[in-house]
N, C-alpha and C positions, 0 to 999 in steps of 0.2 A: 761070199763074205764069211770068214771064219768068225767063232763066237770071239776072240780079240777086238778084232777089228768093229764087229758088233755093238760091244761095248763102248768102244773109243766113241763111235757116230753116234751112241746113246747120250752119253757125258758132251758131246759137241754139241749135240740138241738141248743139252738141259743147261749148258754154258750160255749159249745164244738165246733160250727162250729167260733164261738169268738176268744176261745183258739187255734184252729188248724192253723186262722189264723195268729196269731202271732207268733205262736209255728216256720210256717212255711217260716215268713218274718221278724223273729229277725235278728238283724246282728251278734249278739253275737252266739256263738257257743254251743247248748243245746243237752246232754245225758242224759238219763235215765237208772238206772243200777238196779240188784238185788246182792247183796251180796252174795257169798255162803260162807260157812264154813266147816271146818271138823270135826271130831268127839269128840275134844275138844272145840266145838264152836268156835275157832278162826278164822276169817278172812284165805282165801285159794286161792277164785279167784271171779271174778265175771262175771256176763253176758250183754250183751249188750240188753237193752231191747225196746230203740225208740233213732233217733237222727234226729235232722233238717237238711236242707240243708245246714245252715252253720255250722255247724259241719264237713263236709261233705266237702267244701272246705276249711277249714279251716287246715284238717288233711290228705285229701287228701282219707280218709276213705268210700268205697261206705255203705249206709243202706243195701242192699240186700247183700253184703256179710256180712255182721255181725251182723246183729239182729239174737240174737239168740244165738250167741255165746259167748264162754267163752274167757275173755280177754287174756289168755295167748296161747288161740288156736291164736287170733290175730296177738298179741302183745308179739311175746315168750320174748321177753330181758326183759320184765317188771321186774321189782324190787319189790321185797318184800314192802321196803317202802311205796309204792303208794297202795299196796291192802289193807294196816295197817290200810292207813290212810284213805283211803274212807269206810274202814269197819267199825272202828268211828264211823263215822257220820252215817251210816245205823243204826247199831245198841245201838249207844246211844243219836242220834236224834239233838245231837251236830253239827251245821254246822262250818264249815272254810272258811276264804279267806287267800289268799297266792298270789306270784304269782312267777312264775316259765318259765324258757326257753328253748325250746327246742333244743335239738341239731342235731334231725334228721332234723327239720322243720325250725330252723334257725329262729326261731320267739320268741318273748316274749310276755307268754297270763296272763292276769290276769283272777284267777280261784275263784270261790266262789261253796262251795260244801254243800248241805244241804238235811233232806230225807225227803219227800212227805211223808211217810208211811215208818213202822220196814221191816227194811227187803230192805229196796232199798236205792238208793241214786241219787241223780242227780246232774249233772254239767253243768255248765255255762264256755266255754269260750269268754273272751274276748282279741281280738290282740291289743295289747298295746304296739306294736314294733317300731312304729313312735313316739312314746310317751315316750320311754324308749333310743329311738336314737337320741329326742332333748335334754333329760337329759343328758345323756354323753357330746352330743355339749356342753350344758352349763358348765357342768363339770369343761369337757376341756377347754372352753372358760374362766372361771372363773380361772383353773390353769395358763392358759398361760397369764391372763391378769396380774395374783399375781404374777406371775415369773415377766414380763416384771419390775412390781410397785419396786417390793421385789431388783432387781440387777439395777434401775435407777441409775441413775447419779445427779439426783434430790432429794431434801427430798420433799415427799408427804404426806397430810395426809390427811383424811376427818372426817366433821363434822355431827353432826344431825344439825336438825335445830335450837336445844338451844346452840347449838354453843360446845357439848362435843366431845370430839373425839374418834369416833369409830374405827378408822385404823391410822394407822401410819406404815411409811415401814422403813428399818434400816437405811437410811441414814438421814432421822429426827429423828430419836433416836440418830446418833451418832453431828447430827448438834446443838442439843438441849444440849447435854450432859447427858439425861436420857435413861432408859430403857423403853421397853412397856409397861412393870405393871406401871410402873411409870406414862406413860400417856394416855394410852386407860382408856376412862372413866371420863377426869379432863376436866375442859373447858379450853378452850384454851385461855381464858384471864386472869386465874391463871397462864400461861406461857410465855406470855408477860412480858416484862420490861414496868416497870410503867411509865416511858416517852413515850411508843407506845401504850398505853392501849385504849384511845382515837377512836387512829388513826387505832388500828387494831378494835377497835369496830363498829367504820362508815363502813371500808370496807366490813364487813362480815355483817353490814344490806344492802351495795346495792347489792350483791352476792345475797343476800335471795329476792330482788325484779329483779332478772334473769338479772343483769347487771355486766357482766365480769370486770374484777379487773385488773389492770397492774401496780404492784409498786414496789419501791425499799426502802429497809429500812436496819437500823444496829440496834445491838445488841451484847452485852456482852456475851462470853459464858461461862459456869458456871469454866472453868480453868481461864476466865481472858482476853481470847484473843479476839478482834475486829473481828465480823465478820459481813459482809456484804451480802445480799442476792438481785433476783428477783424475786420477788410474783407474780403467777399468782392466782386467785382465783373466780372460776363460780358455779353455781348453776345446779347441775345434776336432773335429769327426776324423780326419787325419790324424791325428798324434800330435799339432803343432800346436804354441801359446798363441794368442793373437792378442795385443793388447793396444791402448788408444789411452793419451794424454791428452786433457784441454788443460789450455794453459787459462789460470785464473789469478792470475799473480793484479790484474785491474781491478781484479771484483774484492781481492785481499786489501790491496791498498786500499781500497774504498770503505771495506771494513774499519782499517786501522786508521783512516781519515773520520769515520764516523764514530769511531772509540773515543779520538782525541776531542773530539766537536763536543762530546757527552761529558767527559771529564773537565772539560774547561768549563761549561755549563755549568755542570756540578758546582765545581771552585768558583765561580762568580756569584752563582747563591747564594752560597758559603759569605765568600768575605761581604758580599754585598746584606746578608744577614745581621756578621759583626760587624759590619760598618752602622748599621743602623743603631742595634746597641750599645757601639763603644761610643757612636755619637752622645747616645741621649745621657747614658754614665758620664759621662767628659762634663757636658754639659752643666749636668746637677752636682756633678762633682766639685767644679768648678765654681760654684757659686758658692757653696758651702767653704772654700779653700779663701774664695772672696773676705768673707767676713772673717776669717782666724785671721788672717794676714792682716786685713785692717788693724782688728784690738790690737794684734801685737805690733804695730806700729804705734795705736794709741798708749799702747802699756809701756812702750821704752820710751816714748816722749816723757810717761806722766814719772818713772822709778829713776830713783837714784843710780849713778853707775856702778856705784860701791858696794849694791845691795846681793845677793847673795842669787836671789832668783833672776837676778838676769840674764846667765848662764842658762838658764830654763828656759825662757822667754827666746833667746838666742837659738836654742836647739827646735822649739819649735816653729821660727820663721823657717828656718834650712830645711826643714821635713815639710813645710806647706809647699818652701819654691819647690824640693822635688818632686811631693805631689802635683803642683800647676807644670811644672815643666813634662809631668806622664799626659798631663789634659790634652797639652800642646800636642803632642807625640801620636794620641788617641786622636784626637780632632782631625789631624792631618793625614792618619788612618782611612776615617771615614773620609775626608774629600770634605771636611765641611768648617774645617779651621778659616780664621779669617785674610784674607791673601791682600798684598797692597801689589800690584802688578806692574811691571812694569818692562821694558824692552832691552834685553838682556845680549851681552855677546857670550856666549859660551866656551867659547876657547877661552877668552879672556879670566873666566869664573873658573874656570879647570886649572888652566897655569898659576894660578893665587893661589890655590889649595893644595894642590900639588907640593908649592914651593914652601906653603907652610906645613904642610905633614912631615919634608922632609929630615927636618930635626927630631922629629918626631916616630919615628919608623924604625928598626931595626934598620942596621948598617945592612944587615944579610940580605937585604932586599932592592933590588934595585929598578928601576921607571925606564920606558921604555916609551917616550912621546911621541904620538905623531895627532898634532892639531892642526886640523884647517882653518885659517884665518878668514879664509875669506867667506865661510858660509854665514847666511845673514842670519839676525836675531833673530831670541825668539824672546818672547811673553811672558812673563811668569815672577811669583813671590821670591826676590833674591835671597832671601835665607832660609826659603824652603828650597831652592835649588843648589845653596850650599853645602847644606844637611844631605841632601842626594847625594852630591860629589864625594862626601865625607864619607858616609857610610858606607859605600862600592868601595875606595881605596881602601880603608881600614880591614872592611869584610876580609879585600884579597889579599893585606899584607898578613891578618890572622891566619886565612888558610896555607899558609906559605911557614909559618910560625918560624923556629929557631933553622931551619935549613936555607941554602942560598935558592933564591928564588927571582924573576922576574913579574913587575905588573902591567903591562902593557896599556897603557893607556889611549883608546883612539876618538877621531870625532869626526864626522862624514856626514855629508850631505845623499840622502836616499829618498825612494820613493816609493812607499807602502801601496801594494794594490789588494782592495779587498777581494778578489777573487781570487786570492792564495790563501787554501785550506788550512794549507800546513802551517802556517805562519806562526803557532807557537806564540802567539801572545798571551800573557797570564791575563787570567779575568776575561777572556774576547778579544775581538779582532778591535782595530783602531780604521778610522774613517781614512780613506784613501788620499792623497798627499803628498806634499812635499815636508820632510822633517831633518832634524839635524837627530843624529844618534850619536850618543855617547855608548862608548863598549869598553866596560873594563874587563880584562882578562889577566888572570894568574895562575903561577903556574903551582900552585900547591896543593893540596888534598884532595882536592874534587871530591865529589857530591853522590851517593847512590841514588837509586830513583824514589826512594820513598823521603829522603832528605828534600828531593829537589820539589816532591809533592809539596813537603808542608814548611818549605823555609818560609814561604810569606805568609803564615798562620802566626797573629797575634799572639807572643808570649813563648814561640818557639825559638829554640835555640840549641846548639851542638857545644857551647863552651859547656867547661864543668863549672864555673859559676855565673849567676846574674840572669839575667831574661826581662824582656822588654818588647819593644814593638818595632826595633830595627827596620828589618824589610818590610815587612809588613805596613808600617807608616811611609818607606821609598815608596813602596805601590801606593799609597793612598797617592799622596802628594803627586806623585807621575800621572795617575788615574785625574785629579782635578787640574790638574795643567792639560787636560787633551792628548796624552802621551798614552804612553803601554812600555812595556818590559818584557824581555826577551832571557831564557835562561836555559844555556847545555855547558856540561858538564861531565867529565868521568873520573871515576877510581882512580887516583895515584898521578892521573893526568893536567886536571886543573879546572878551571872554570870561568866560561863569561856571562855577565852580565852587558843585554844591552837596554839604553832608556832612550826611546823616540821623545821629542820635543815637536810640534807644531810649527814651522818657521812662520816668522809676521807674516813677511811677506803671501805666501800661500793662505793663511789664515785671512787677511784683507780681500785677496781675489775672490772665495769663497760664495 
């Protein structure tokens, strides 16, 4: 052996003593096989021809019993399958990866099979059971987190970071009014209302510089209805937005149903305050107005006509009637004037009044009746229910003033249930029932919301001259008949007034 040749068999030893070392401190699991076949050449069984020591724990397999042997001497339950398939790759040099679980060994190995040489083949296992058991966690973790997203009580949704949406779970689809196809994919400031477009665009740049978000905001939904939500929106460990709307548009309403509860409150204090007041002034007013009016009744009995002061005398009855005629006015304010009652048709008291305003009324204005005859009486002082009728038509032929306008007059049989919040009666709700309601409606100036506060405040008034107790004495008067008043109203639009009445009948069942 020449020093060449020498050297080659020195480097062959130190390749092999290379190989053996790895061979024999891979972690992976290494076999070396020979295929046999039978006399159709086809794949039959094969033999075990070298394995490492992890092979060897891995399967639990000693080398000294099986080198050498046939794997079905082994391995009797073997399956056809497996000799199929590593016969393959022996004999057509073709390798595989796969990876597959055992069910005697309770592991999952990733296999890669490939042949050295015709005629053999070898395999690589690798335990890939820790790797294969964080995947199902995440799996699982992933299912249960979409379940959790998917059956919220929130609508969710997340973003990339141009702002499209990748997720949406069905209670934003059903908050929104669209479907998934509809908005997985769309940016999300295509689905903004363009008075939030702004303000949802700030938010979801400080989200994108890792600053959590906490807002509330409203929106139209695509049927029409007001809905009101609270946003949260943070920026997740990915790059993506994730945010979550509860809808509170019921705990809103609640709000502005317990605003309205406080404000009517309020106002029935209020007039129930100057009711008390304007009573006791009316009262002492009145008595005092008693005795002028008498003398000057005695005083024109006792003076000549011809005398010079009875011109005086004269000016002073006409300022005492309008003084008693304010008592009247005041009295029936407070609900404490004196009433002779009596059993009323109402339609009938509306088309008398009606018929006599109408000489009375600008031509520009025209009536527009609809009375039901047939709803039964009701109860109540016939010229305090006159003075109601009067003051509503007048009211709305003023607001109507020199333009052509209509006033609608209606009368309807309803039935007030106190379990409605909203009901907008002045002063409080009214006892539950059957009433006849008068509603007069016109069509001229309407009313901003601070006018419609304080029209029935004593002594308020929007003409440029005069002031009195108008409405303010309808409510009384409504209020001591068992009734209530009803009042909407807008800018440039127009305004109704409605006045519930008590029907006898309902009133006797009671």
């Amino acid at each position: 052996m020449n020093v060449k040749q020498q050297k080659m068999h020195e480097e062959l030893q130190q390749s092999e003593k290379r190989y053996r070392m790895l061979f024999q401190c891979m972690q992976s699991g290494f076999a070396l096989h020979e295929i046999i076949c039978d006399d159709q050449g086809e794949p039959s069984d094969y033999r075990f021809l070298e394995i490492n020591p992890a092979f060897e724990a891995l399967t639990g397999l000693r080398g000294d019993d099986i080198i050498g042997k046939r794997v079905r001497e082994v391995l009797p339950a073997i399956e056809q399958y497996w000799i199929d398939l590593y016969g393959a790759v022996a004999l057509t040099g073709k390798s595989v990866h796969f990876e597959n679980y055992s069910v005697d060994l309770l592991r999952h190995f990733e296999i890669d099979a490939y042949s050295p040489q015709p005629g053999q083949f070898a395999t690589i296992f690798t335990d890939i059971t820790s790797r294969k058991e964080a995947e199902d966690e995440f799996r699982l973790s992933v299912a249960r987190f979409r379940t959790v997203l998917e059956n919220a009580a929130d609508a969710v949704f997340v973003t990339n970071p141009q702002g499209c949406l990748i997720y949406v779970n069905e209670r934003a689809c059903e908050l929104v009014g669209l479907n998934r196809d509809n908005l997985l994919g769309a940016n999300f400031t295509e689905l903004v209302p363009a008075p939030l477009k702004k303000r949802a665009q700030l938010i979801f740049k400080r989200a994108l510089k890792g600053k959590s978000v906490l807002d509330e905001a409203s929106f139209v939904h695509n049927n029409s209805t007001q809905i009101s939500v609270d946003l949260n929106v943070v920026l997740l460990p990915d790059g993506n937005v994730y945010g979550s709307c509860r809808d509170i548009t019921s705990r809103k309403l609640a709000e502005r149903q317990l605003q309205a509860m406080e404000k009517q409150f309020q106002q029935t204090q209020k007039l129930e305050s100057l009711g008390v007041l304007a009573g006791g002034i009316a009262h002492d007013f009145n008595n005092i107005l008693t005795i002028i009016l008498g003398h000057c009744y005695i005083s024109k009995e006792n003076i000549d006509a011809g005398m010079s002061h009875t011109a005086h005398v004269q000016q002073i009855e006409t300022a005492a009637n309008r003084a008693a005629d304010l008592c009247r006015q005041m009295l029936a304010y407070a609900g404490q004037s004196e009433q002779i009652k009596i059993k009323i048709k109402l339609w009938l008291a509306v088309d008398e009044i009606v018929k006599m305003l109408l000489s009375a009324i600008k031509k520009n204005v025209s009536f527009d009746l609809h009375l039901r005859s047939d709803i039964p009486e009701i109860v109540g002082d016939s010229s305090q229910i006159q003075q109601i009728i009067m003051n509503l038509i007048t009211n709305a032929a003023e607001a109507i003033g020199d333009d052509l306008g209509t006033i609608t007059v209606r009368l309807n049989r309803t039935t007030v249930e106190t379990e409605d919040f909203d009901s907008g009666f002045i002063g409080g709700d009214i006892p539950h029932g059957e009433y006849a309601c008068l509603e007069v409606t016109d069509t001229g100036c309407g009313m901003d919301e601070d006018t419609q506060r304080r029209v029935f405040e004593p002594f308020y008034t929007t003409k440029f001259a005069g002031r009195g107790l108008g409405m303010s004495a309808v409510l009384g008067i409504v209020k001591s008949h068992g009734g209530g008043i009803q009042l909407s109203s807008s800018l440039n639009v127009g305004t109704t007034f409605k006045a519930y009445f008590p029907l006898y009948s309902d009133m006797t069942a009671r």
